[in-house]
ModelCIF file with pLDDT and N, C-alpha, C, O atoms, coordinates in Angstrom:
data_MODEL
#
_entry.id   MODEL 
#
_entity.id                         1 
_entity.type                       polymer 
_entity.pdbx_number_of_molecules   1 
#
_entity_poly.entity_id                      1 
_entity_poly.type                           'polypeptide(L)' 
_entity_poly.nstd_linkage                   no 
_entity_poly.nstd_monomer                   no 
_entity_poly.pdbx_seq_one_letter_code       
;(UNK)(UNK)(UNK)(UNK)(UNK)(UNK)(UNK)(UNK)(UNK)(UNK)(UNK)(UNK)(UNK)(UNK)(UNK)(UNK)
(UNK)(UNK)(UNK)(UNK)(UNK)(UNK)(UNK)(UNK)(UNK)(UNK)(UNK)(UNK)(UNK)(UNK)(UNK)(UNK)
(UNK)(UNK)(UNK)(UNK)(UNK)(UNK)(UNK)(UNK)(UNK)(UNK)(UNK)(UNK)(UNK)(UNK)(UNK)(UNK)
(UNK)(UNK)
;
_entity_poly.pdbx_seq_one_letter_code_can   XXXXXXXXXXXXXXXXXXXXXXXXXXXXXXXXXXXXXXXXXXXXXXXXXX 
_entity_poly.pdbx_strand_id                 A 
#
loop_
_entity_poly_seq.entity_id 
_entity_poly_seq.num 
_entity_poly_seq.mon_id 
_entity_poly_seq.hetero 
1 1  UNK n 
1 2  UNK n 
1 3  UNK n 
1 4  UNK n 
1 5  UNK n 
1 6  UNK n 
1 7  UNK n 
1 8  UNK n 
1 9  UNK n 
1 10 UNK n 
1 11 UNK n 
1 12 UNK n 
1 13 UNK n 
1 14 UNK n 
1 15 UNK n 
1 16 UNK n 
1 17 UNK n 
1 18 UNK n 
1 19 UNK n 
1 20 UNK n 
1 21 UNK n 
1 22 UNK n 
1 23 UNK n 
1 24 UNK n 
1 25 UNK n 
1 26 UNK n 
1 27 UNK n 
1 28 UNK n 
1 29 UNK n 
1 30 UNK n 
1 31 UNK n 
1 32 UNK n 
1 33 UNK n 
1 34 UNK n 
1 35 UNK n 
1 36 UNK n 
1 37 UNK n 
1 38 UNK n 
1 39 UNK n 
1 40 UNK n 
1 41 UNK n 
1 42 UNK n 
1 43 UNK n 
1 44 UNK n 
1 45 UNK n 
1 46 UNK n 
1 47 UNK n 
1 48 UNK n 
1 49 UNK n 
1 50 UNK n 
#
_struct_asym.id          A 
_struct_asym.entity_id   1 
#
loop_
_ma_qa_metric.id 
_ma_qa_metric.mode 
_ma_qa_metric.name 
_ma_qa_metric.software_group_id 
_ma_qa_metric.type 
1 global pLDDT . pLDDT 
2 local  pLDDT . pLDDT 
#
_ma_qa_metric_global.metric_id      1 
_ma_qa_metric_global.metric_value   76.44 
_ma_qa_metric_global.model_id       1 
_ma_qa_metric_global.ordinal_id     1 
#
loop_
_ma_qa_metric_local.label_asym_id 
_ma_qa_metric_local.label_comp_id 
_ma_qa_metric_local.label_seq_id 
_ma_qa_metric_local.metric_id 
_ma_qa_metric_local.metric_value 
_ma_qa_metric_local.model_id 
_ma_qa_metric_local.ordinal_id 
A UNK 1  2 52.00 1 1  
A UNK 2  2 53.00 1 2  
A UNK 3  2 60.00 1 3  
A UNK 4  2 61.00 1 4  
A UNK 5  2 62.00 1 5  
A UNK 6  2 66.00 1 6  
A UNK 7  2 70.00 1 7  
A UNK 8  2 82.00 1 8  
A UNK 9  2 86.00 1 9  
A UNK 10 2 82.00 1 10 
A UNK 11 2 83.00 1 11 
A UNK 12 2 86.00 1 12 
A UNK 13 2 85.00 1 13 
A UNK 14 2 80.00 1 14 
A UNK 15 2 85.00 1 15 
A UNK 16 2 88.00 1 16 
A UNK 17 2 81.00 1 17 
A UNK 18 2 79.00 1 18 
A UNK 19 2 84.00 1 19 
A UNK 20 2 83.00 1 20 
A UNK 21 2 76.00 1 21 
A UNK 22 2 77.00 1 22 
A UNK 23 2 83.00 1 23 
A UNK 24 2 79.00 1 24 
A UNK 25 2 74.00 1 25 
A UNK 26 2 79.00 1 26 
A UNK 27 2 82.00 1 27 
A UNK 28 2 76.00 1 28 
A UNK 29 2 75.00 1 29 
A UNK 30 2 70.00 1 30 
A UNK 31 2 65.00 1 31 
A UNK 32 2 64.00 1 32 
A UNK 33 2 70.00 1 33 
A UNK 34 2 68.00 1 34 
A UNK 35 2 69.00 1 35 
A UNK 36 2 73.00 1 36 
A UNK 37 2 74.00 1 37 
A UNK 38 2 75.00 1 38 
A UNK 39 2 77.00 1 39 
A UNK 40 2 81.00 1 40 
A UNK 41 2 82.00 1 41 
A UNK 42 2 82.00 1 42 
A UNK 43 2 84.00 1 43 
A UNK 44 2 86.00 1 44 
A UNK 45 2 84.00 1 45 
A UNK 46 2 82.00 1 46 
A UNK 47 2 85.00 1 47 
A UNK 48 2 86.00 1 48 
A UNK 49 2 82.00 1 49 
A UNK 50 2 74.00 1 50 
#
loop_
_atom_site.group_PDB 
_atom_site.id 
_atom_site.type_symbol 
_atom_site.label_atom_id 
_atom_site.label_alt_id 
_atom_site.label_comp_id 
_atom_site.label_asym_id 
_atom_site.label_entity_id 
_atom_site.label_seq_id 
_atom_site.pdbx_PDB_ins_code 
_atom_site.Cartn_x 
_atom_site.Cartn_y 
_atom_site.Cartn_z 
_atom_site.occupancy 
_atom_site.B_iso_or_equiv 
_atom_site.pdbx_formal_charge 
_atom_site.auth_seq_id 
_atom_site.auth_comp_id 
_atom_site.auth_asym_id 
_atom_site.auth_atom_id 
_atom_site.pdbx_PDB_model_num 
ATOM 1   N N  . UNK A 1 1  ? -7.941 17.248 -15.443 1.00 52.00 ? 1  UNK A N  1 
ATOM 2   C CA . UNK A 1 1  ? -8.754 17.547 -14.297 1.00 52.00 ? 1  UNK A CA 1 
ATOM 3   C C  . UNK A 1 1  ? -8.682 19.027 -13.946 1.00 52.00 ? 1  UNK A C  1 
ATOM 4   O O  . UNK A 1 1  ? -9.678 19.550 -13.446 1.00 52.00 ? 1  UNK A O  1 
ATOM 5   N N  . UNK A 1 2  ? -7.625 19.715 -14.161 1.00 53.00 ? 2  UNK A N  1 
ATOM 6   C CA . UNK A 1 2  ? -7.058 20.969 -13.571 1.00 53.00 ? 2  UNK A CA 1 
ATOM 7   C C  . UNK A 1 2  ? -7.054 21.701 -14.678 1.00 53.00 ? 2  UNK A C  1 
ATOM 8   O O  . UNK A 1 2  ? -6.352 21.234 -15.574 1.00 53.00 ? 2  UNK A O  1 
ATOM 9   N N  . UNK A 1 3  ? -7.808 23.063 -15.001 1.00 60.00 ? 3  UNK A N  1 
ATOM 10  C CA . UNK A 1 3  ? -7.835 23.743 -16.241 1.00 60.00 ? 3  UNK A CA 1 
ATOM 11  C C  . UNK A 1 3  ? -6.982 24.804 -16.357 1.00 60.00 ? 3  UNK A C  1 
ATOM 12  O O  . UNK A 1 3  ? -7.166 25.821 -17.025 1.00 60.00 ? 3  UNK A O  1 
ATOM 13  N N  . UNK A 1 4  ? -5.648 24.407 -15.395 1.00 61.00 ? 4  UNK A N  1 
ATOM 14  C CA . UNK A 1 4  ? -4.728 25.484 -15.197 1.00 61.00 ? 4  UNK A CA 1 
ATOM 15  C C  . UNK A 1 4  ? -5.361 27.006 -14.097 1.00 61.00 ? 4  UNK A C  1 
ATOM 16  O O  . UNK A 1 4  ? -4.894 28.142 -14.004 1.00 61.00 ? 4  UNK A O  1 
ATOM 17  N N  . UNK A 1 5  ? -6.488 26.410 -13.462 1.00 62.00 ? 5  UNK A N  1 
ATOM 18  C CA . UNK A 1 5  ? -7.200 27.713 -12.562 1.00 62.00 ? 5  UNK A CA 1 
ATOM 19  C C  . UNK A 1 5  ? -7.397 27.183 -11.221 1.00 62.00 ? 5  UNK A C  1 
ATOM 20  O O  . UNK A 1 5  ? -8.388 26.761 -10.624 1.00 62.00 ? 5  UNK A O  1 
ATOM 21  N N  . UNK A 1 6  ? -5.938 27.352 -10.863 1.00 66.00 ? 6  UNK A N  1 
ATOM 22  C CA . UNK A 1 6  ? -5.604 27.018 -9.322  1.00 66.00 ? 6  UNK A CA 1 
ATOM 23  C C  . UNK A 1 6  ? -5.227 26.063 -9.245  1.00 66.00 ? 6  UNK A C  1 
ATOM 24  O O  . UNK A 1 6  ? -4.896 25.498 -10.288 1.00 66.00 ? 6  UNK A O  1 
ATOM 25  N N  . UNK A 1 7  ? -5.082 25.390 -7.983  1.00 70.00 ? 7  UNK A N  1 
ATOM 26  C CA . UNK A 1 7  ? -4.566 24.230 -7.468  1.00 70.00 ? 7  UNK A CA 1 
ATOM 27  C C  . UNK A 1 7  ? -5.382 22.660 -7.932  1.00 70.00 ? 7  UNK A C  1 
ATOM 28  O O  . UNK A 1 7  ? -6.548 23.046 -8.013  1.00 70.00 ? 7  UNK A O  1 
ATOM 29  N N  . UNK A 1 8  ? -5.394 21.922 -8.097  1.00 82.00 ? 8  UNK A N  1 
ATOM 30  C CA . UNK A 1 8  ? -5.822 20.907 -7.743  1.00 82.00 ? 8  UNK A CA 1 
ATOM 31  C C  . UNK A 1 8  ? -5.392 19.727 -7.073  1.00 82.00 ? 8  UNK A C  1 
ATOM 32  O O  . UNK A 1 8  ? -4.207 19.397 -7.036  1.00 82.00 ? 8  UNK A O  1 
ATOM 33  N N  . UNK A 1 9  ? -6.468 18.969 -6.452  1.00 86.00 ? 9  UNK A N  1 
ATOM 34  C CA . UNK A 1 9  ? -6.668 18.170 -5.424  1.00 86.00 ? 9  UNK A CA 1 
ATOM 35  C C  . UNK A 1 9  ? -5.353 17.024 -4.684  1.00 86.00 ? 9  UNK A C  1 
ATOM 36  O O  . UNK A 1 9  ? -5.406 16.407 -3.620  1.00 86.00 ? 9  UNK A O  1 
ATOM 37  N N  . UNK A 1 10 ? -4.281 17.062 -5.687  1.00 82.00 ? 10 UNK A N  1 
ATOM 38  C CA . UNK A 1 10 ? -3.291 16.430 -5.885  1.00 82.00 ? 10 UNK A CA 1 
ATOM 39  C C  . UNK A 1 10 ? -1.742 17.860 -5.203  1.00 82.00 ? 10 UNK A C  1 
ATOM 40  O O  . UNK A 1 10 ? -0.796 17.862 -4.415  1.00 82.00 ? 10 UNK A O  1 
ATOM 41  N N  . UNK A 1 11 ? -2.184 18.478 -5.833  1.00 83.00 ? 11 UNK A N  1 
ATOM 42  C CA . UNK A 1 11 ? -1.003 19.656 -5.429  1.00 83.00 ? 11 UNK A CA 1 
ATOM 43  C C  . UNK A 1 11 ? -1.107 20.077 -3.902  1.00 83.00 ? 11 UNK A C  1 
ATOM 44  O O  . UNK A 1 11 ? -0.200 20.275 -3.093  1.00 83.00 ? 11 UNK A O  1 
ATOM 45  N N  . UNK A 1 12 ? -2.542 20.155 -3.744  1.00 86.00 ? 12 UNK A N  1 
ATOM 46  C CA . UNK A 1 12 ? -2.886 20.670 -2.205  1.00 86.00 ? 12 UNK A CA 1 
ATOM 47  C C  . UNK A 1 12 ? -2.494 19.996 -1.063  1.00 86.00 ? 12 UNK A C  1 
ATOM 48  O O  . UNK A 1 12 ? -1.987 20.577 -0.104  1.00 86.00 ? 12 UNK A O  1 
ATOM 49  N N  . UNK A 1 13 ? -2.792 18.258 -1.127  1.00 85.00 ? 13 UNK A N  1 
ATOM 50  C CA . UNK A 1 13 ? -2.290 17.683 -0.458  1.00 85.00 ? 13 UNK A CA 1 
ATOM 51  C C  . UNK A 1 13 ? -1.145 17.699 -0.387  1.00 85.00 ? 13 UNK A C  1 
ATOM 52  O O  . UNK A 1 13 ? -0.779 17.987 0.752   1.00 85.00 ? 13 UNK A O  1 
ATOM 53  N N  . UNK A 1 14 ? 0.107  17.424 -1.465  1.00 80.00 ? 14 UNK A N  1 
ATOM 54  C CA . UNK A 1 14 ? 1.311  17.591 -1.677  1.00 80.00 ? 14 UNK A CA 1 
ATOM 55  C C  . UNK A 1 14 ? 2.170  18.944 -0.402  1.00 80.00 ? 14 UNK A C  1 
ATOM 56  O O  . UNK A 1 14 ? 3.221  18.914 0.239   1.00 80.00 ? 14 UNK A O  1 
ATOM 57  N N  . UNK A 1 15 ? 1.260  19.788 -0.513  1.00 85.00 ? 15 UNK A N  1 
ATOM 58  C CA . UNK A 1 15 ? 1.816  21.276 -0.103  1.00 85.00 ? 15 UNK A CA 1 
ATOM 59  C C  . UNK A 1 15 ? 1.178  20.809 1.449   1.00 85.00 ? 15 UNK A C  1 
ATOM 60  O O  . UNK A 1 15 ? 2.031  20.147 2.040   1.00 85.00 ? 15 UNK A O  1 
ATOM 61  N N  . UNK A 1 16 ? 0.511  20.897 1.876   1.00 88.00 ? 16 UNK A N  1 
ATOM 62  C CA . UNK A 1 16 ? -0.576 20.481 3.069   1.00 88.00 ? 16 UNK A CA 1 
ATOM 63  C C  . UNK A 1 16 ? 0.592  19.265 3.687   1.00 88.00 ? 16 UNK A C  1 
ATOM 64  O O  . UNK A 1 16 ? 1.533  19.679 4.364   1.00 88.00 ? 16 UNK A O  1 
ATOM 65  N N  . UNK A 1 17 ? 0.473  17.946 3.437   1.00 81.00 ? 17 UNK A N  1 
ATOM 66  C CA . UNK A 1 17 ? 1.741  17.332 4.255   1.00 81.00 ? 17 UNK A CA 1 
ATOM 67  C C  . UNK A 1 17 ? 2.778  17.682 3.825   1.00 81.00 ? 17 UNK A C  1 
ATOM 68  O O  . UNK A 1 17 ? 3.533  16.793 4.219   1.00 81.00 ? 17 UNK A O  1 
ATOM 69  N N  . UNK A 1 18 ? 3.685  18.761 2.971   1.00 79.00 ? 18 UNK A N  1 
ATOM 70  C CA . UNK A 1 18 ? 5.053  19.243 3.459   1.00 79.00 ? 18 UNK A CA 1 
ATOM 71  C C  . UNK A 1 18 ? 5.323  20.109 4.371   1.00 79.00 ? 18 UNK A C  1 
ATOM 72  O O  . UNK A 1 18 ? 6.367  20.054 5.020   1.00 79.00 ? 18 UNK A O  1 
ATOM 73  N N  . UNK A 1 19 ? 4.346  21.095 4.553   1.00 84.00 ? 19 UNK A N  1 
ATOM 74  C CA . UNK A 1 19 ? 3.693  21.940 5.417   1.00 84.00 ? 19 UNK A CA 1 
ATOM 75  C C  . UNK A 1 19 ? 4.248  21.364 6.814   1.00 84.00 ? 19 UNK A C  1 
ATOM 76  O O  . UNK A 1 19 ? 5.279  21.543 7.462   1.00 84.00 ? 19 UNK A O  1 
ATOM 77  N N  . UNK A 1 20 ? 2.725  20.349 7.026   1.00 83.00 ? 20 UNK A N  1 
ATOM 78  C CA . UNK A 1 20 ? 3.191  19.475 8.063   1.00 83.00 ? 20 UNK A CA 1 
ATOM 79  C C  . UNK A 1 20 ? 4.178  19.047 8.802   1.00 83.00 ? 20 UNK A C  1 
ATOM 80  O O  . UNK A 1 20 ? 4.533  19.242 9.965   1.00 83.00 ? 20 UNK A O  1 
ATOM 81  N N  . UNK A 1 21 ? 4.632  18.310 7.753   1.00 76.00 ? 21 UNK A N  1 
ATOM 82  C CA . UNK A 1 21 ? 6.088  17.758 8.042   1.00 76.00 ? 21 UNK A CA 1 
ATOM 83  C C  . UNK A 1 21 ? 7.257  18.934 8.485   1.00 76.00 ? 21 UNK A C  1 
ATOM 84  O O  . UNK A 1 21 ? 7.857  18.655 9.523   1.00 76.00 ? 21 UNK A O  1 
ATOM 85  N N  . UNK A 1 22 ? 7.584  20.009 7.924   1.00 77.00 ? 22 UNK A N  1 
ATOM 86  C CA . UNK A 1 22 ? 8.057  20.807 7.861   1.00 77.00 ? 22 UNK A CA 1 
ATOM 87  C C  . UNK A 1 22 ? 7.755  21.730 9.391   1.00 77.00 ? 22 UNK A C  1 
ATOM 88  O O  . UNK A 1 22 ? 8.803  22.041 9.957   1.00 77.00 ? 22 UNK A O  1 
ATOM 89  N N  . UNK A 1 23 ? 6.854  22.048 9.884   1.00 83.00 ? 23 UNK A N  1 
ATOM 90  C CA . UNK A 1 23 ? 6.578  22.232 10.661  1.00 83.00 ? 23 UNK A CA 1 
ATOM 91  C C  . UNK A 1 23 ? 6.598  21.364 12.298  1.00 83.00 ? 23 UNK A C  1 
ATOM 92  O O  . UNK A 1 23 ? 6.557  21.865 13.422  1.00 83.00 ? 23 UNK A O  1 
ATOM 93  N N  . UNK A 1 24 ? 6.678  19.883 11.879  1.00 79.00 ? 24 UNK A N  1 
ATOM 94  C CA . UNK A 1 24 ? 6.907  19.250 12.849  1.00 79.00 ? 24 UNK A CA 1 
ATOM 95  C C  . UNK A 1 24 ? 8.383  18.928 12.845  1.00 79.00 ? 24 UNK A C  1 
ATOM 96  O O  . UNK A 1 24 ? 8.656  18.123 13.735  1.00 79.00 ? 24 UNK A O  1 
ATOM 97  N N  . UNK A 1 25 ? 9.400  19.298 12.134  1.00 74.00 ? 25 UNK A N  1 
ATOM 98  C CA . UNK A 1 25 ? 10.353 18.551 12.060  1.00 74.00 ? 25 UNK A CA 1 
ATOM 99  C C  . UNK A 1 25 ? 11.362 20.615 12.646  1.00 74.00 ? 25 UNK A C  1 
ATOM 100 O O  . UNK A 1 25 ? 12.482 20.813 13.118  1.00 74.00 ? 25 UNK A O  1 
ATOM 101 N N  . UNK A 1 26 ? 10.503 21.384 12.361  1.00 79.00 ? 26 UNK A N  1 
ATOM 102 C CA . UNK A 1 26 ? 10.747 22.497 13.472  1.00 79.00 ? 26 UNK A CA 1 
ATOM 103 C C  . UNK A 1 26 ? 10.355 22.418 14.704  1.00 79.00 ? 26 UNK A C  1 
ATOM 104 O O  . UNK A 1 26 ? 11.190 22.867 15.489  1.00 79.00 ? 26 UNK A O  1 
ATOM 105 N N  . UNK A 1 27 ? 9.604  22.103 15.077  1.00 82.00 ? 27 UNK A N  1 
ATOM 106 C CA . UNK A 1 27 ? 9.172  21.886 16.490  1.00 82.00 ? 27 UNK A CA 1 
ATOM 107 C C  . UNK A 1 27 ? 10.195 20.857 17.093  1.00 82.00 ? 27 UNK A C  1 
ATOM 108 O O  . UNK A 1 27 ? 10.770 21.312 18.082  1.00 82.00 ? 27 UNK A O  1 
ATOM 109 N N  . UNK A 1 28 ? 10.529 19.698 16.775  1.00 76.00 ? 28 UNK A N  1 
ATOM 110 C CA . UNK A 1 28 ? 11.960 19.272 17.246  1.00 76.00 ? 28 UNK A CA 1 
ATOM 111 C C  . UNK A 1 28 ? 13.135 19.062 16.392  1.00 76.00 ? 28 UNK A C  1 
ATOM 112 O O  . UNK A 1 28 ? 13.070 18.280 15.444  1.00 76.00 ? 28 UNK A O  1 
ATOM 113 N N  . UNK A 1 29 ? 14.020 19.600 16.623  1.00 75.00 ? 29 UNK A N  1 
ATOM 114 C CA . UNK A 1 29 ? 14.961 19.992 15.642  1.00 75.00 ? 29 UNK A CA 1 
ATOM 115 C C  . UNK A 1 29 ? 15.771 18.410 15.632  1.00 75.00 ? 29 UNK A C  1 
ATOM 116 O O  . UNK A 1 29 ? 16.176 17.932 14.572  1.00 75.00 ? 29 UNK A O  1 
ATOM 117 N N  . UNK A 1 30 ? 15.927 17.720 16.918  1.00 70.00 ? 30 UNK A N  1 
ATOM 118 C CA . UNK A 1 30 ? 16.395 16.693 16.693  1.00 70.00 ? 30 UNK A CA 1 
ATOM 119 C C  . UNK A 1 30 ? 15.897 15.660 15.403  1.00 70.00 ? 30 UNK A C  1 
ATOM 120 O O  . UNK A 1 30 ? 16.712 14.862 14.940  1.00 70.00 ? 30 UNK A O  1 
ATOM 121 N N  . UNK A 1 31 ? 14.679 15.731 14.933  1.00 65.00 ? 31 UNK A N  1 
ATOM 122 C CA . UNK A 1 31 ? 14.120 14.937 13.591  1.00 65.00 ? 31 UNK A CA 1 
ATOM 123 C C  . UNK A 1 31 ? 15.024 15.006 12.677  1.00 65.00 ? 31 UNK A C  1 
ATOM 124 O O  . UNK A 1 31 ? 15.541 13.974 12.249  1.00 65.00 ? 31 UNK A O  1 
ATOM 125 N N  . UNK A 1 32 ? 15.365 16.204 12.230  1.00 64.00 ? 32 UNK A N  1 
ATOM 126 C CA . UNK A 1 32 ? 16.330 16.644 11.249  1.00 64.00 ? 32 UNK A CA 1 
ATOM 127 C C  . UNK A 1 32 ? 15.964 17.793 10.784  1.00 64.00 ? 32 UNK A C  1 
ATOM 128 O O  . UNK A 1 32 ? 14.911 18.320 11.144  1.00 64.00 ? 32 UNK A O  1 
ATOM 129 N N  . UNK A 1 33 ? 16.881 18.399 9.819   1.00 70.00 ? 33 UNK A N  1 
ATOM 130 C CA . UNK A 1 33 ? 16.939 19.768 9.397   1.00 70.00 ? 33 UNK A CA 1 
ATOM 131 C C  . UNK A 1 33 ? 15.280 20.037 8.784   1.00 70.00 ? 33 UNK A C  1 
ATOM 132 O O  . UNK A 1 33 ? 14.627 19.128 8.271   1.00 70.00 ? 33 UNK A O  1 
ATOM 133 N N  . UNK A 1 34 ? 14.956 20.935 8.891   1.00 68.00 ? 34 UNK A N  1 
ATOM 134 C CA . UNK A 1 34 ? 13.606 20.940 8.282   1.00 68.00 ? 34 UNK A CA 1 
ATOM 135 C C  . UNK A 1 34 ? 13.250 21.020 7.123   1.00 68.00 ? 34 UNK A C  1 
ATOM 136 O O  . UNK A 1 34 ? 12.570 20.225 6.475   1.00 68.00 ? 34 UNK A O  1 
ATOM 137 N N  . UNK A 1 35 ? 13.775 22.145 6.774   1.00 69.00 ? 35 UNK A N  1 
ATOM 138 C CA . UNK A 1 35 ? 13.526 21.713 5.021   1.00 69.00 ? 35 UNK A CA 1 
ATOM 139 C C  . UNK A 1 35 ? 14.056 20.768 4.415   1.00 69.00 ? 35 UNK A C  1 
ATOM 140 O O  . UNK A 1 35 ? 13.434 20.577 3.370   1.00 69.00 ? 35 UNK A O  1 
ATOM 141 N N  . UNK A 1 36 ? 15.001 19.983 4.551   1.00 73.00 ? 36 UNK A N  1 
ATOM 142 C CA . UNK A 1 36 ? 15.074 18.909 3.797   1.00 73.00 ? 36 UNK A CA 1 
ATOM 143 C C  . UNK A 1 36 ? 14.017 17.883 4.403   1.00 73.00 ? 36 UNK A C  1 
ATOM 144 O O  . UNK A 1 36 ? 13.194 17.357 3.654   1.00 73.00 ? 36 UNK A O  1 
ATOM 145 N N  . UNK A 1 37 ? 14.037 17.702 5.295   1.00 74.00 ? 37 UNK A N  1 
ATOM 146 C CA . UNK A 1 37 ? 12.702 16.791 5.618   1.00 74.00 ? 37 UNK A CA 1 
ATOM 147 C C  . UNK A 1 37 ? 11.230 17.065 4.689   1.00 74.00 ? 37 UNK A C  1 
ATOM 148 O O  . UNK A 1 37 ? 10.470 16.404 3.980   1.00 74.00 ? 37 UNK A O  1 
ATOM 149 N N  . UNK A 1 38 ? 11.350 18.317 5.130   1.00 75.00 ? 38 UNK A N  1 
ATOM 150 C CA . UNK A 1 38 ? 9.785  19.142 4.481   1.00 75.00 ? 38 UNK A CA 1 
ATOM 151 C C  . UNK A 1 38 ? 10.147 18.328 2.548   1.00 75.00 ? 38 UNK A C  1 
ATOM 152 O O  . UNK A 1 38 ? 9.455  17.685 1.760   1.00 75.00 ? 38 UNK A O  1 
ATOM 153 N N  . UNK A 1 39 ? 11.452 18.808 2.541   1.00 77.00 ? 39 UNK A N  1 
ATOM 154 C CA . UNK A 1 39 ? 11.539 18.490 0.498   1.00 77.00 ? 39 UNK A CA 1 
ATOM 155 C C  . UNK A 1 39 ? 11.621 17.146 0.542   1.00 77.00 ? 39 UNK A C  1 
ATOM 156 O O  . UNK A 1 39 ? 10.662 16.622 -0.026  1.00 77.00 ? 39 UNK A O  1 
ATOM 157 N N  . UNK A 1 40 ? 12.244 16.536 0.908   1.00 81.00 ? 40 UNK A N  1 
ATOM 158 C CA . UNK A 1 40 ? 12.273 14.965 0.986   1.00 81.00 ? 40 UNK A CA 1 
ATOM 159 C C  . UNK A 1 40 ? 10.396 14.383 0.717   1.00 81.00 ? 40 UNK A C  1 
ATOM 160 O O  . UNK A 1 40 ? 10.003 13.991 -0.382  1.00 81.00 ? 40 UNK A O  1 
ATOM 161 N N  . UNK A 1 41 ? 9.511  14.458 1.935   1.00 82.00 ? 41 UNK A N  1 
ATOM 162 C CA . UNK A 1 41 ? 8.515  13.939 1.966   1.00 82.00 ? 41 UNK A CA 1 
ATOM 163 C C  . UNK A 1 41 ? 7.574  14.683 0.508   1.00 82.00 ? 41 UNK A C  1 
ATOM 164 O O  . UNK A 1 41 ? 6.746  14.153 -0.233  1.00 82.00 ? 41 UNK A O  1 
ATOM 165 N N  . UNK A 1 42 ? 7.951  15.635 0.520   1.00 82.00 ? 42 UNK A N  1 
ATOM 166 C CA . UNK A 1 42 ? 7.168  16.036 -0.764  1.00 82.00 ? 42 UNK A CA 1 
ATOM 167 C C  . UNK A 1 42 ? 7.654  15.818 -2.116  1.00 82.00 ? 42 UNK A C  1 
ATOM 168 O O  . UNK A 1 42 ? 6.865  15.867 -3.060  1.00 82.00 ? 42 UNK A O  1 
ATOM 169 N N  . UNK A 1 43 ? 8.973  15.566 -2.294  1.00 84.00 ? 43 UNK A N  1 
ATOM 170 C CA . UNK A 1 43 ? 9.503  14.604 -3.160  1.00 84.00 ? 43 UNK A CA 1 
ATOM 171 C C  . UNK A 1 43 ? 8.574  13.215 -3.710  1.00 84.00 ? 43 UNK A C  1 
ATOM 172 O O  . UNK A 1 43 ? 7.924  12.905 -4.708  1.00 84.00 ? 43 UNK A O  1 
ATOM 173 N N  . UNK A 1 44 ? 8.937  12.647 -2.469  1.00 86.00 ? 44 UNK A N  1 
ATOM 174 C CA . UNK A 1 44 ? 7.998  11.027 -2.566  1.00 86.00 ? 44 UNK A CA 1 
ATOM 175 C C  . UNK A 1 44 ? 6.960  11.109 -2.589  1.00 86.00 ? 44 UNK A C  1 
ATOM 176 O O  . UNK A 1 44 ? 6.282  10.252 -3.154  1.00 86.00 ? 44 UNK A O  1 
ATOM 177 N N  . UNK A 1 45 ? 6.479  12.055 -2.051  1.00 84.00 ? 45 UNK A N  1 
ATOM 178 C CA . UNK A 1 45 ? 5.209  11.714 -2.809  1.00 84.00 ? 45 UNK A CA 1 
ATOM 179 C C  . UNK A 1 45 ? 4.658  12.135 -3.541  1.00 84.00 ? 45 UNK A C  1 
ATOM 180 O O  . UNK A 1 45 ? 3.488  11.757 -3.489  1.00 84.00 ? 45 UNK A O  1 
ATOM 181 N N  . UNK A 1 46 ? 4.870  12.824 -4.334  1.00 82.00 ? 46 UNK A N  1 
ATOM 182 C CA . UNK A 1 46 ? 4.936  13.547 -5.618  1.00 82.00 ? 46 UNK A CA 1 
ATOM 183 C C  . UNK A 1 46 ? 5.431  12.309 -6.580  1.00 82.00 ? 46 UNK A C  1 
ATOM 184 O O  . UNK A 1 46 ? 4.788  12.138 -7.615  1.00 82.00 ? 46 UNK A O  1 
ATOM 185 N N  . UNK A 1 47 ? 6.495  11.470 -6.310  1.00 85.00 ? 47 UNK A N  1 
ATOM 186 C CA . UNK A 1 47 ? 6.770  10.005 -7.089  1.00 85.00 ? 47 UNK A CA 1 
ATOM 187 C C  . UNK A 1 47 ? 6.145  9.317  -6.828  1.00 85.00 ? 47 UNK A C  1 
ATOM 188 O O  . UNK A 1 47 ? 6.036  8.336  -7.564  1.00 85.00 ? 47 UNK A O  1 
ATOM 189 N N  . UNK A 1 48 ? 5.323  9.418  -5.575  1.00 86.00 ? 48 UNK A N  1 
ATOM 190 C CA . UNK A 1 48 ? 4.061  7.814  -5.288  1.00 86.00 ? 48 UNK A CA 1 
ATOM 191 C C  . UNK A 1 48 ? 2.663  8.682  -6.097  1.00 86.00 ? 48 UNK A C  1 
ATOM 192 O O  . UNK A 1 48 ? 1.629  8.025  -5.985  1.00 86.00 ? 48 UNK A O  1 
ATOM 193 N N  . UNK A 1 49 ? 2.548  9.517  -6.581  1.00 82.00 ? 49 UNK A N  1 
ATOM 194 C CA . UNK A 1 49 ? 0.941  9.699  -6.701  1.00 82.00 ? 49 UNK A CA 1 
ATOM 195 C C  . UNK A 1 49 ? 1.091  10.156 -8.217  1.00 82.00 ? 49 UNK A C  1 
ATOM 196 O O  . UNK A 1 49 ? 0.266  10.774 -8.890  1.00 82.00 ? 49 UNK A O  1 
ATOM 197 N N  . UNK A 1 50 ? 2.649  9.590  -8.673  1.00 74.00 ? 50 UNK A N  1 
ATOM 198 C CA . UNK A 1 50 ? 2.314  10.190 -10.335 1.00 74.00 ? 50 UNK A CA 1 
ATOM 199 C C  . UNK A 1 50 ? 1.741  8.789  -11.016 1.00 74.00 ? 50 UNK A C  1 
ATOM 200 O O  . UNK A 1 50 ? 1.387  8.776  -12.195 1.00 74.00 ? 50 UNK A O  1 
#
């Protein structure tokens, strides 16, 4: 699908909800540490969409 010229449709999302996540899990620190949250969710799903 991806001819090696940029992102595709699969990576973006990936980056887009770690983003997210990552960003909400700064906004209250009580969630948990952020980057591991942020790597965690982009982990899984990176294993749910292979």
């Amino acid at each position: 699908m991806n001819n090696g010229n940029g992102l595709d449709l699969r990576t973006a999302l990936l980056l887009l909800v770690g983003g997210a996540t990552t960003y909400i899990a700064l906004l209250h620190p009580t969630v948990g540490v952020a980057l591991l949250v942020g790597v965690g969710i982009v982990g899984l799903l990176h294993l749910l969409l292979k």
